[in-house]
DRENFI-593852 format. One line per field, with one value per residue (C-alpha): x, y, z; residue in one letter. Coordinates in nm, 3 decimals. Layout:
<pts>
x: c(X	...)
y: c(Y	...)
z: c(Z	...)
resn: c(A	...)
</pts>
This chain:
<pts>
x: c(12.010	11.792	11.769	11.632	11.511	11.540	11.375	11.519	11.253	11.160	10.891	10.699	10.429	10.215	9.962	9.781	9.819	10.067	10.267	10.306	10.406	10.659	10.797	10.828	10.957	11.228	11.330	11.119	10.832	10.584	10.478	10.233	10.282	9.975	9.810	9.902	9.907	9.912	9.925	10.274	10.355	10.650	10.915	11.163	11.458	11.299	11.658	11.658	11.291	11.355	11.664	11.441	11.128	11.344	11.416	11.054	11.087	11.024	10.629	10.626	10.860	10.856	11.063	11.255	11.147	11.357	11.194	11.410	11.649	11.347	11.290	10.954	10.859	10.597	10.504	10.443	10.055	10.042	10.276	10.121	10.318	10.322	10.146	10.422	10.719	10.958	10.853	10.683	10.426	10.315	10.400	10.206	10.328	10.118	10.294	10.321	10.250	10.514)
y: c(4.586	4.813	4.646	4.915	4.714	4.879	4.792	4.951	4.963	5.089	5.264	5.066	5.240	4.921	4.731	4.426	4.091	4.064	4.342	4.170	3.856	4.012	4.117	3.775	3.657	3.897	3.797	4.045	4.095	4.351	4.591	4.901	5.167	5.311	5.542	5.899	6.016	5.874	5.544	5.387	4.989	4.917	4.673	4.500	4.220	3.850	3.744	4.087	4.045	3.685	3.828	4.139	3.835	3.587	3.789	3.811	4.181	4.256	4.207	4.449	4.676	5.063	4.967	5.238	5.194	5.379	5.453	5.600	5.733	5.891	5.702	5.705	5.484	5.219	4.872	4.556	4.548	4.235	3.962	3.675	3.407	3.091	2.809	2.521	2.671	2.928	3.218	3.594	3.669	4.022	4.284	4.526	4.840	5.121	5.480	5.588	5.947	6.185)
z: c(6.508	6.287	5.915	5.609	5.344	5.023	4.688	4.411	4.109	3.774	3.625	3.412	3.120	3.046	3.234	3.182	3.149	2.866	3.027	3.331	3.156	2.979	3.292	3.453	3.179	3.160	3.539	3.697	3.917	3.848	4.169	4.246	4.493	4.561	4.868	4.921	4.585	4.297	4.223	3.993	3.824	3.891	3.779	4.054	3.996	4.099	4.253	4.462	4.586	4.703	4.872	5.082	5.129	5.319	5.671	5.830	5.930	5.549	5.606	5.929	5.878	5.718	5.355	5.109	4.791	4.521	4.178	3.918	4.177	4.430	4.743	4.860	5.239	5.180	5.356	5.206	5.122	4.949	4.811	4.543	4.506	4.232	4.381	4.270	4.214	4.411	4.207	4.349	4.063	4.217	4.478	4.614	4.766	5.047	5.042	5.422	5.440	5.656)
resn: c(X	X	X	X	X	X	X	X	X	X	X	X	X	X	X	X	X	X	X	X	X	X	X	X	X	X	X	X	X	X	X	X	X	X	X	X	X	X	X	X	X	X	X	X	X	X	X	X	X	X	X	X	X	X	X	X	X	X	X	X	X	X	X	X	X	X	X	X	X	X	X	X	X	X	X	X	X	X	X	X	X	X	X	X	X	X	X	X	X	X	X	X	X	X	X	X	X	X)
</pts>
């Protein structure tokens, strides 16, 4: 059986600190994409990432990430997670080139 793991994510402007704050606190997690062009934040729902992160083929495996309707194919690069509580703090995305 051949799972596709698809992240569906928004385009965020602002960076930082506060930015990504505002993000959590919102229910999100904030992402990057980056390799192959240029590099893009990105915004994803906590509840949906938590859903993708808990079948193990997520870290290995070629993902679809959709931004603002385009689908681009990434891996997982890098995933930070809070230290006491159940909570992803930051995602990090590499493009895979066709």
């Amino acid at each position: 059986m051949s799972n596709v793991f698809e992240f569906v994510a928004e385009h965020r402007n602002g960076a930082g600190k506060s930015e990504a704050r505002r993000i959590r606190r919102a229910g999100g997690v904030p992402a990057i994409i980056y390799g192959h062009g240029e590099p893009q934040m990105l915004s994803l729902s906590h509840n949906e990432v938590l859903k993708h992160l808990s079948h193990d083929e997520v870290y290995s495996a070629v993902l679809n990430v959709t931004v603002d309707g385009k689908t681009e194919k990434a891996i997982l690069k890098g995933v930070q997670r809070h230290p006491a509580k159940p909570r992803v703090i930051h995602l990090d995305f590499l493009r895979v080139a066709n």
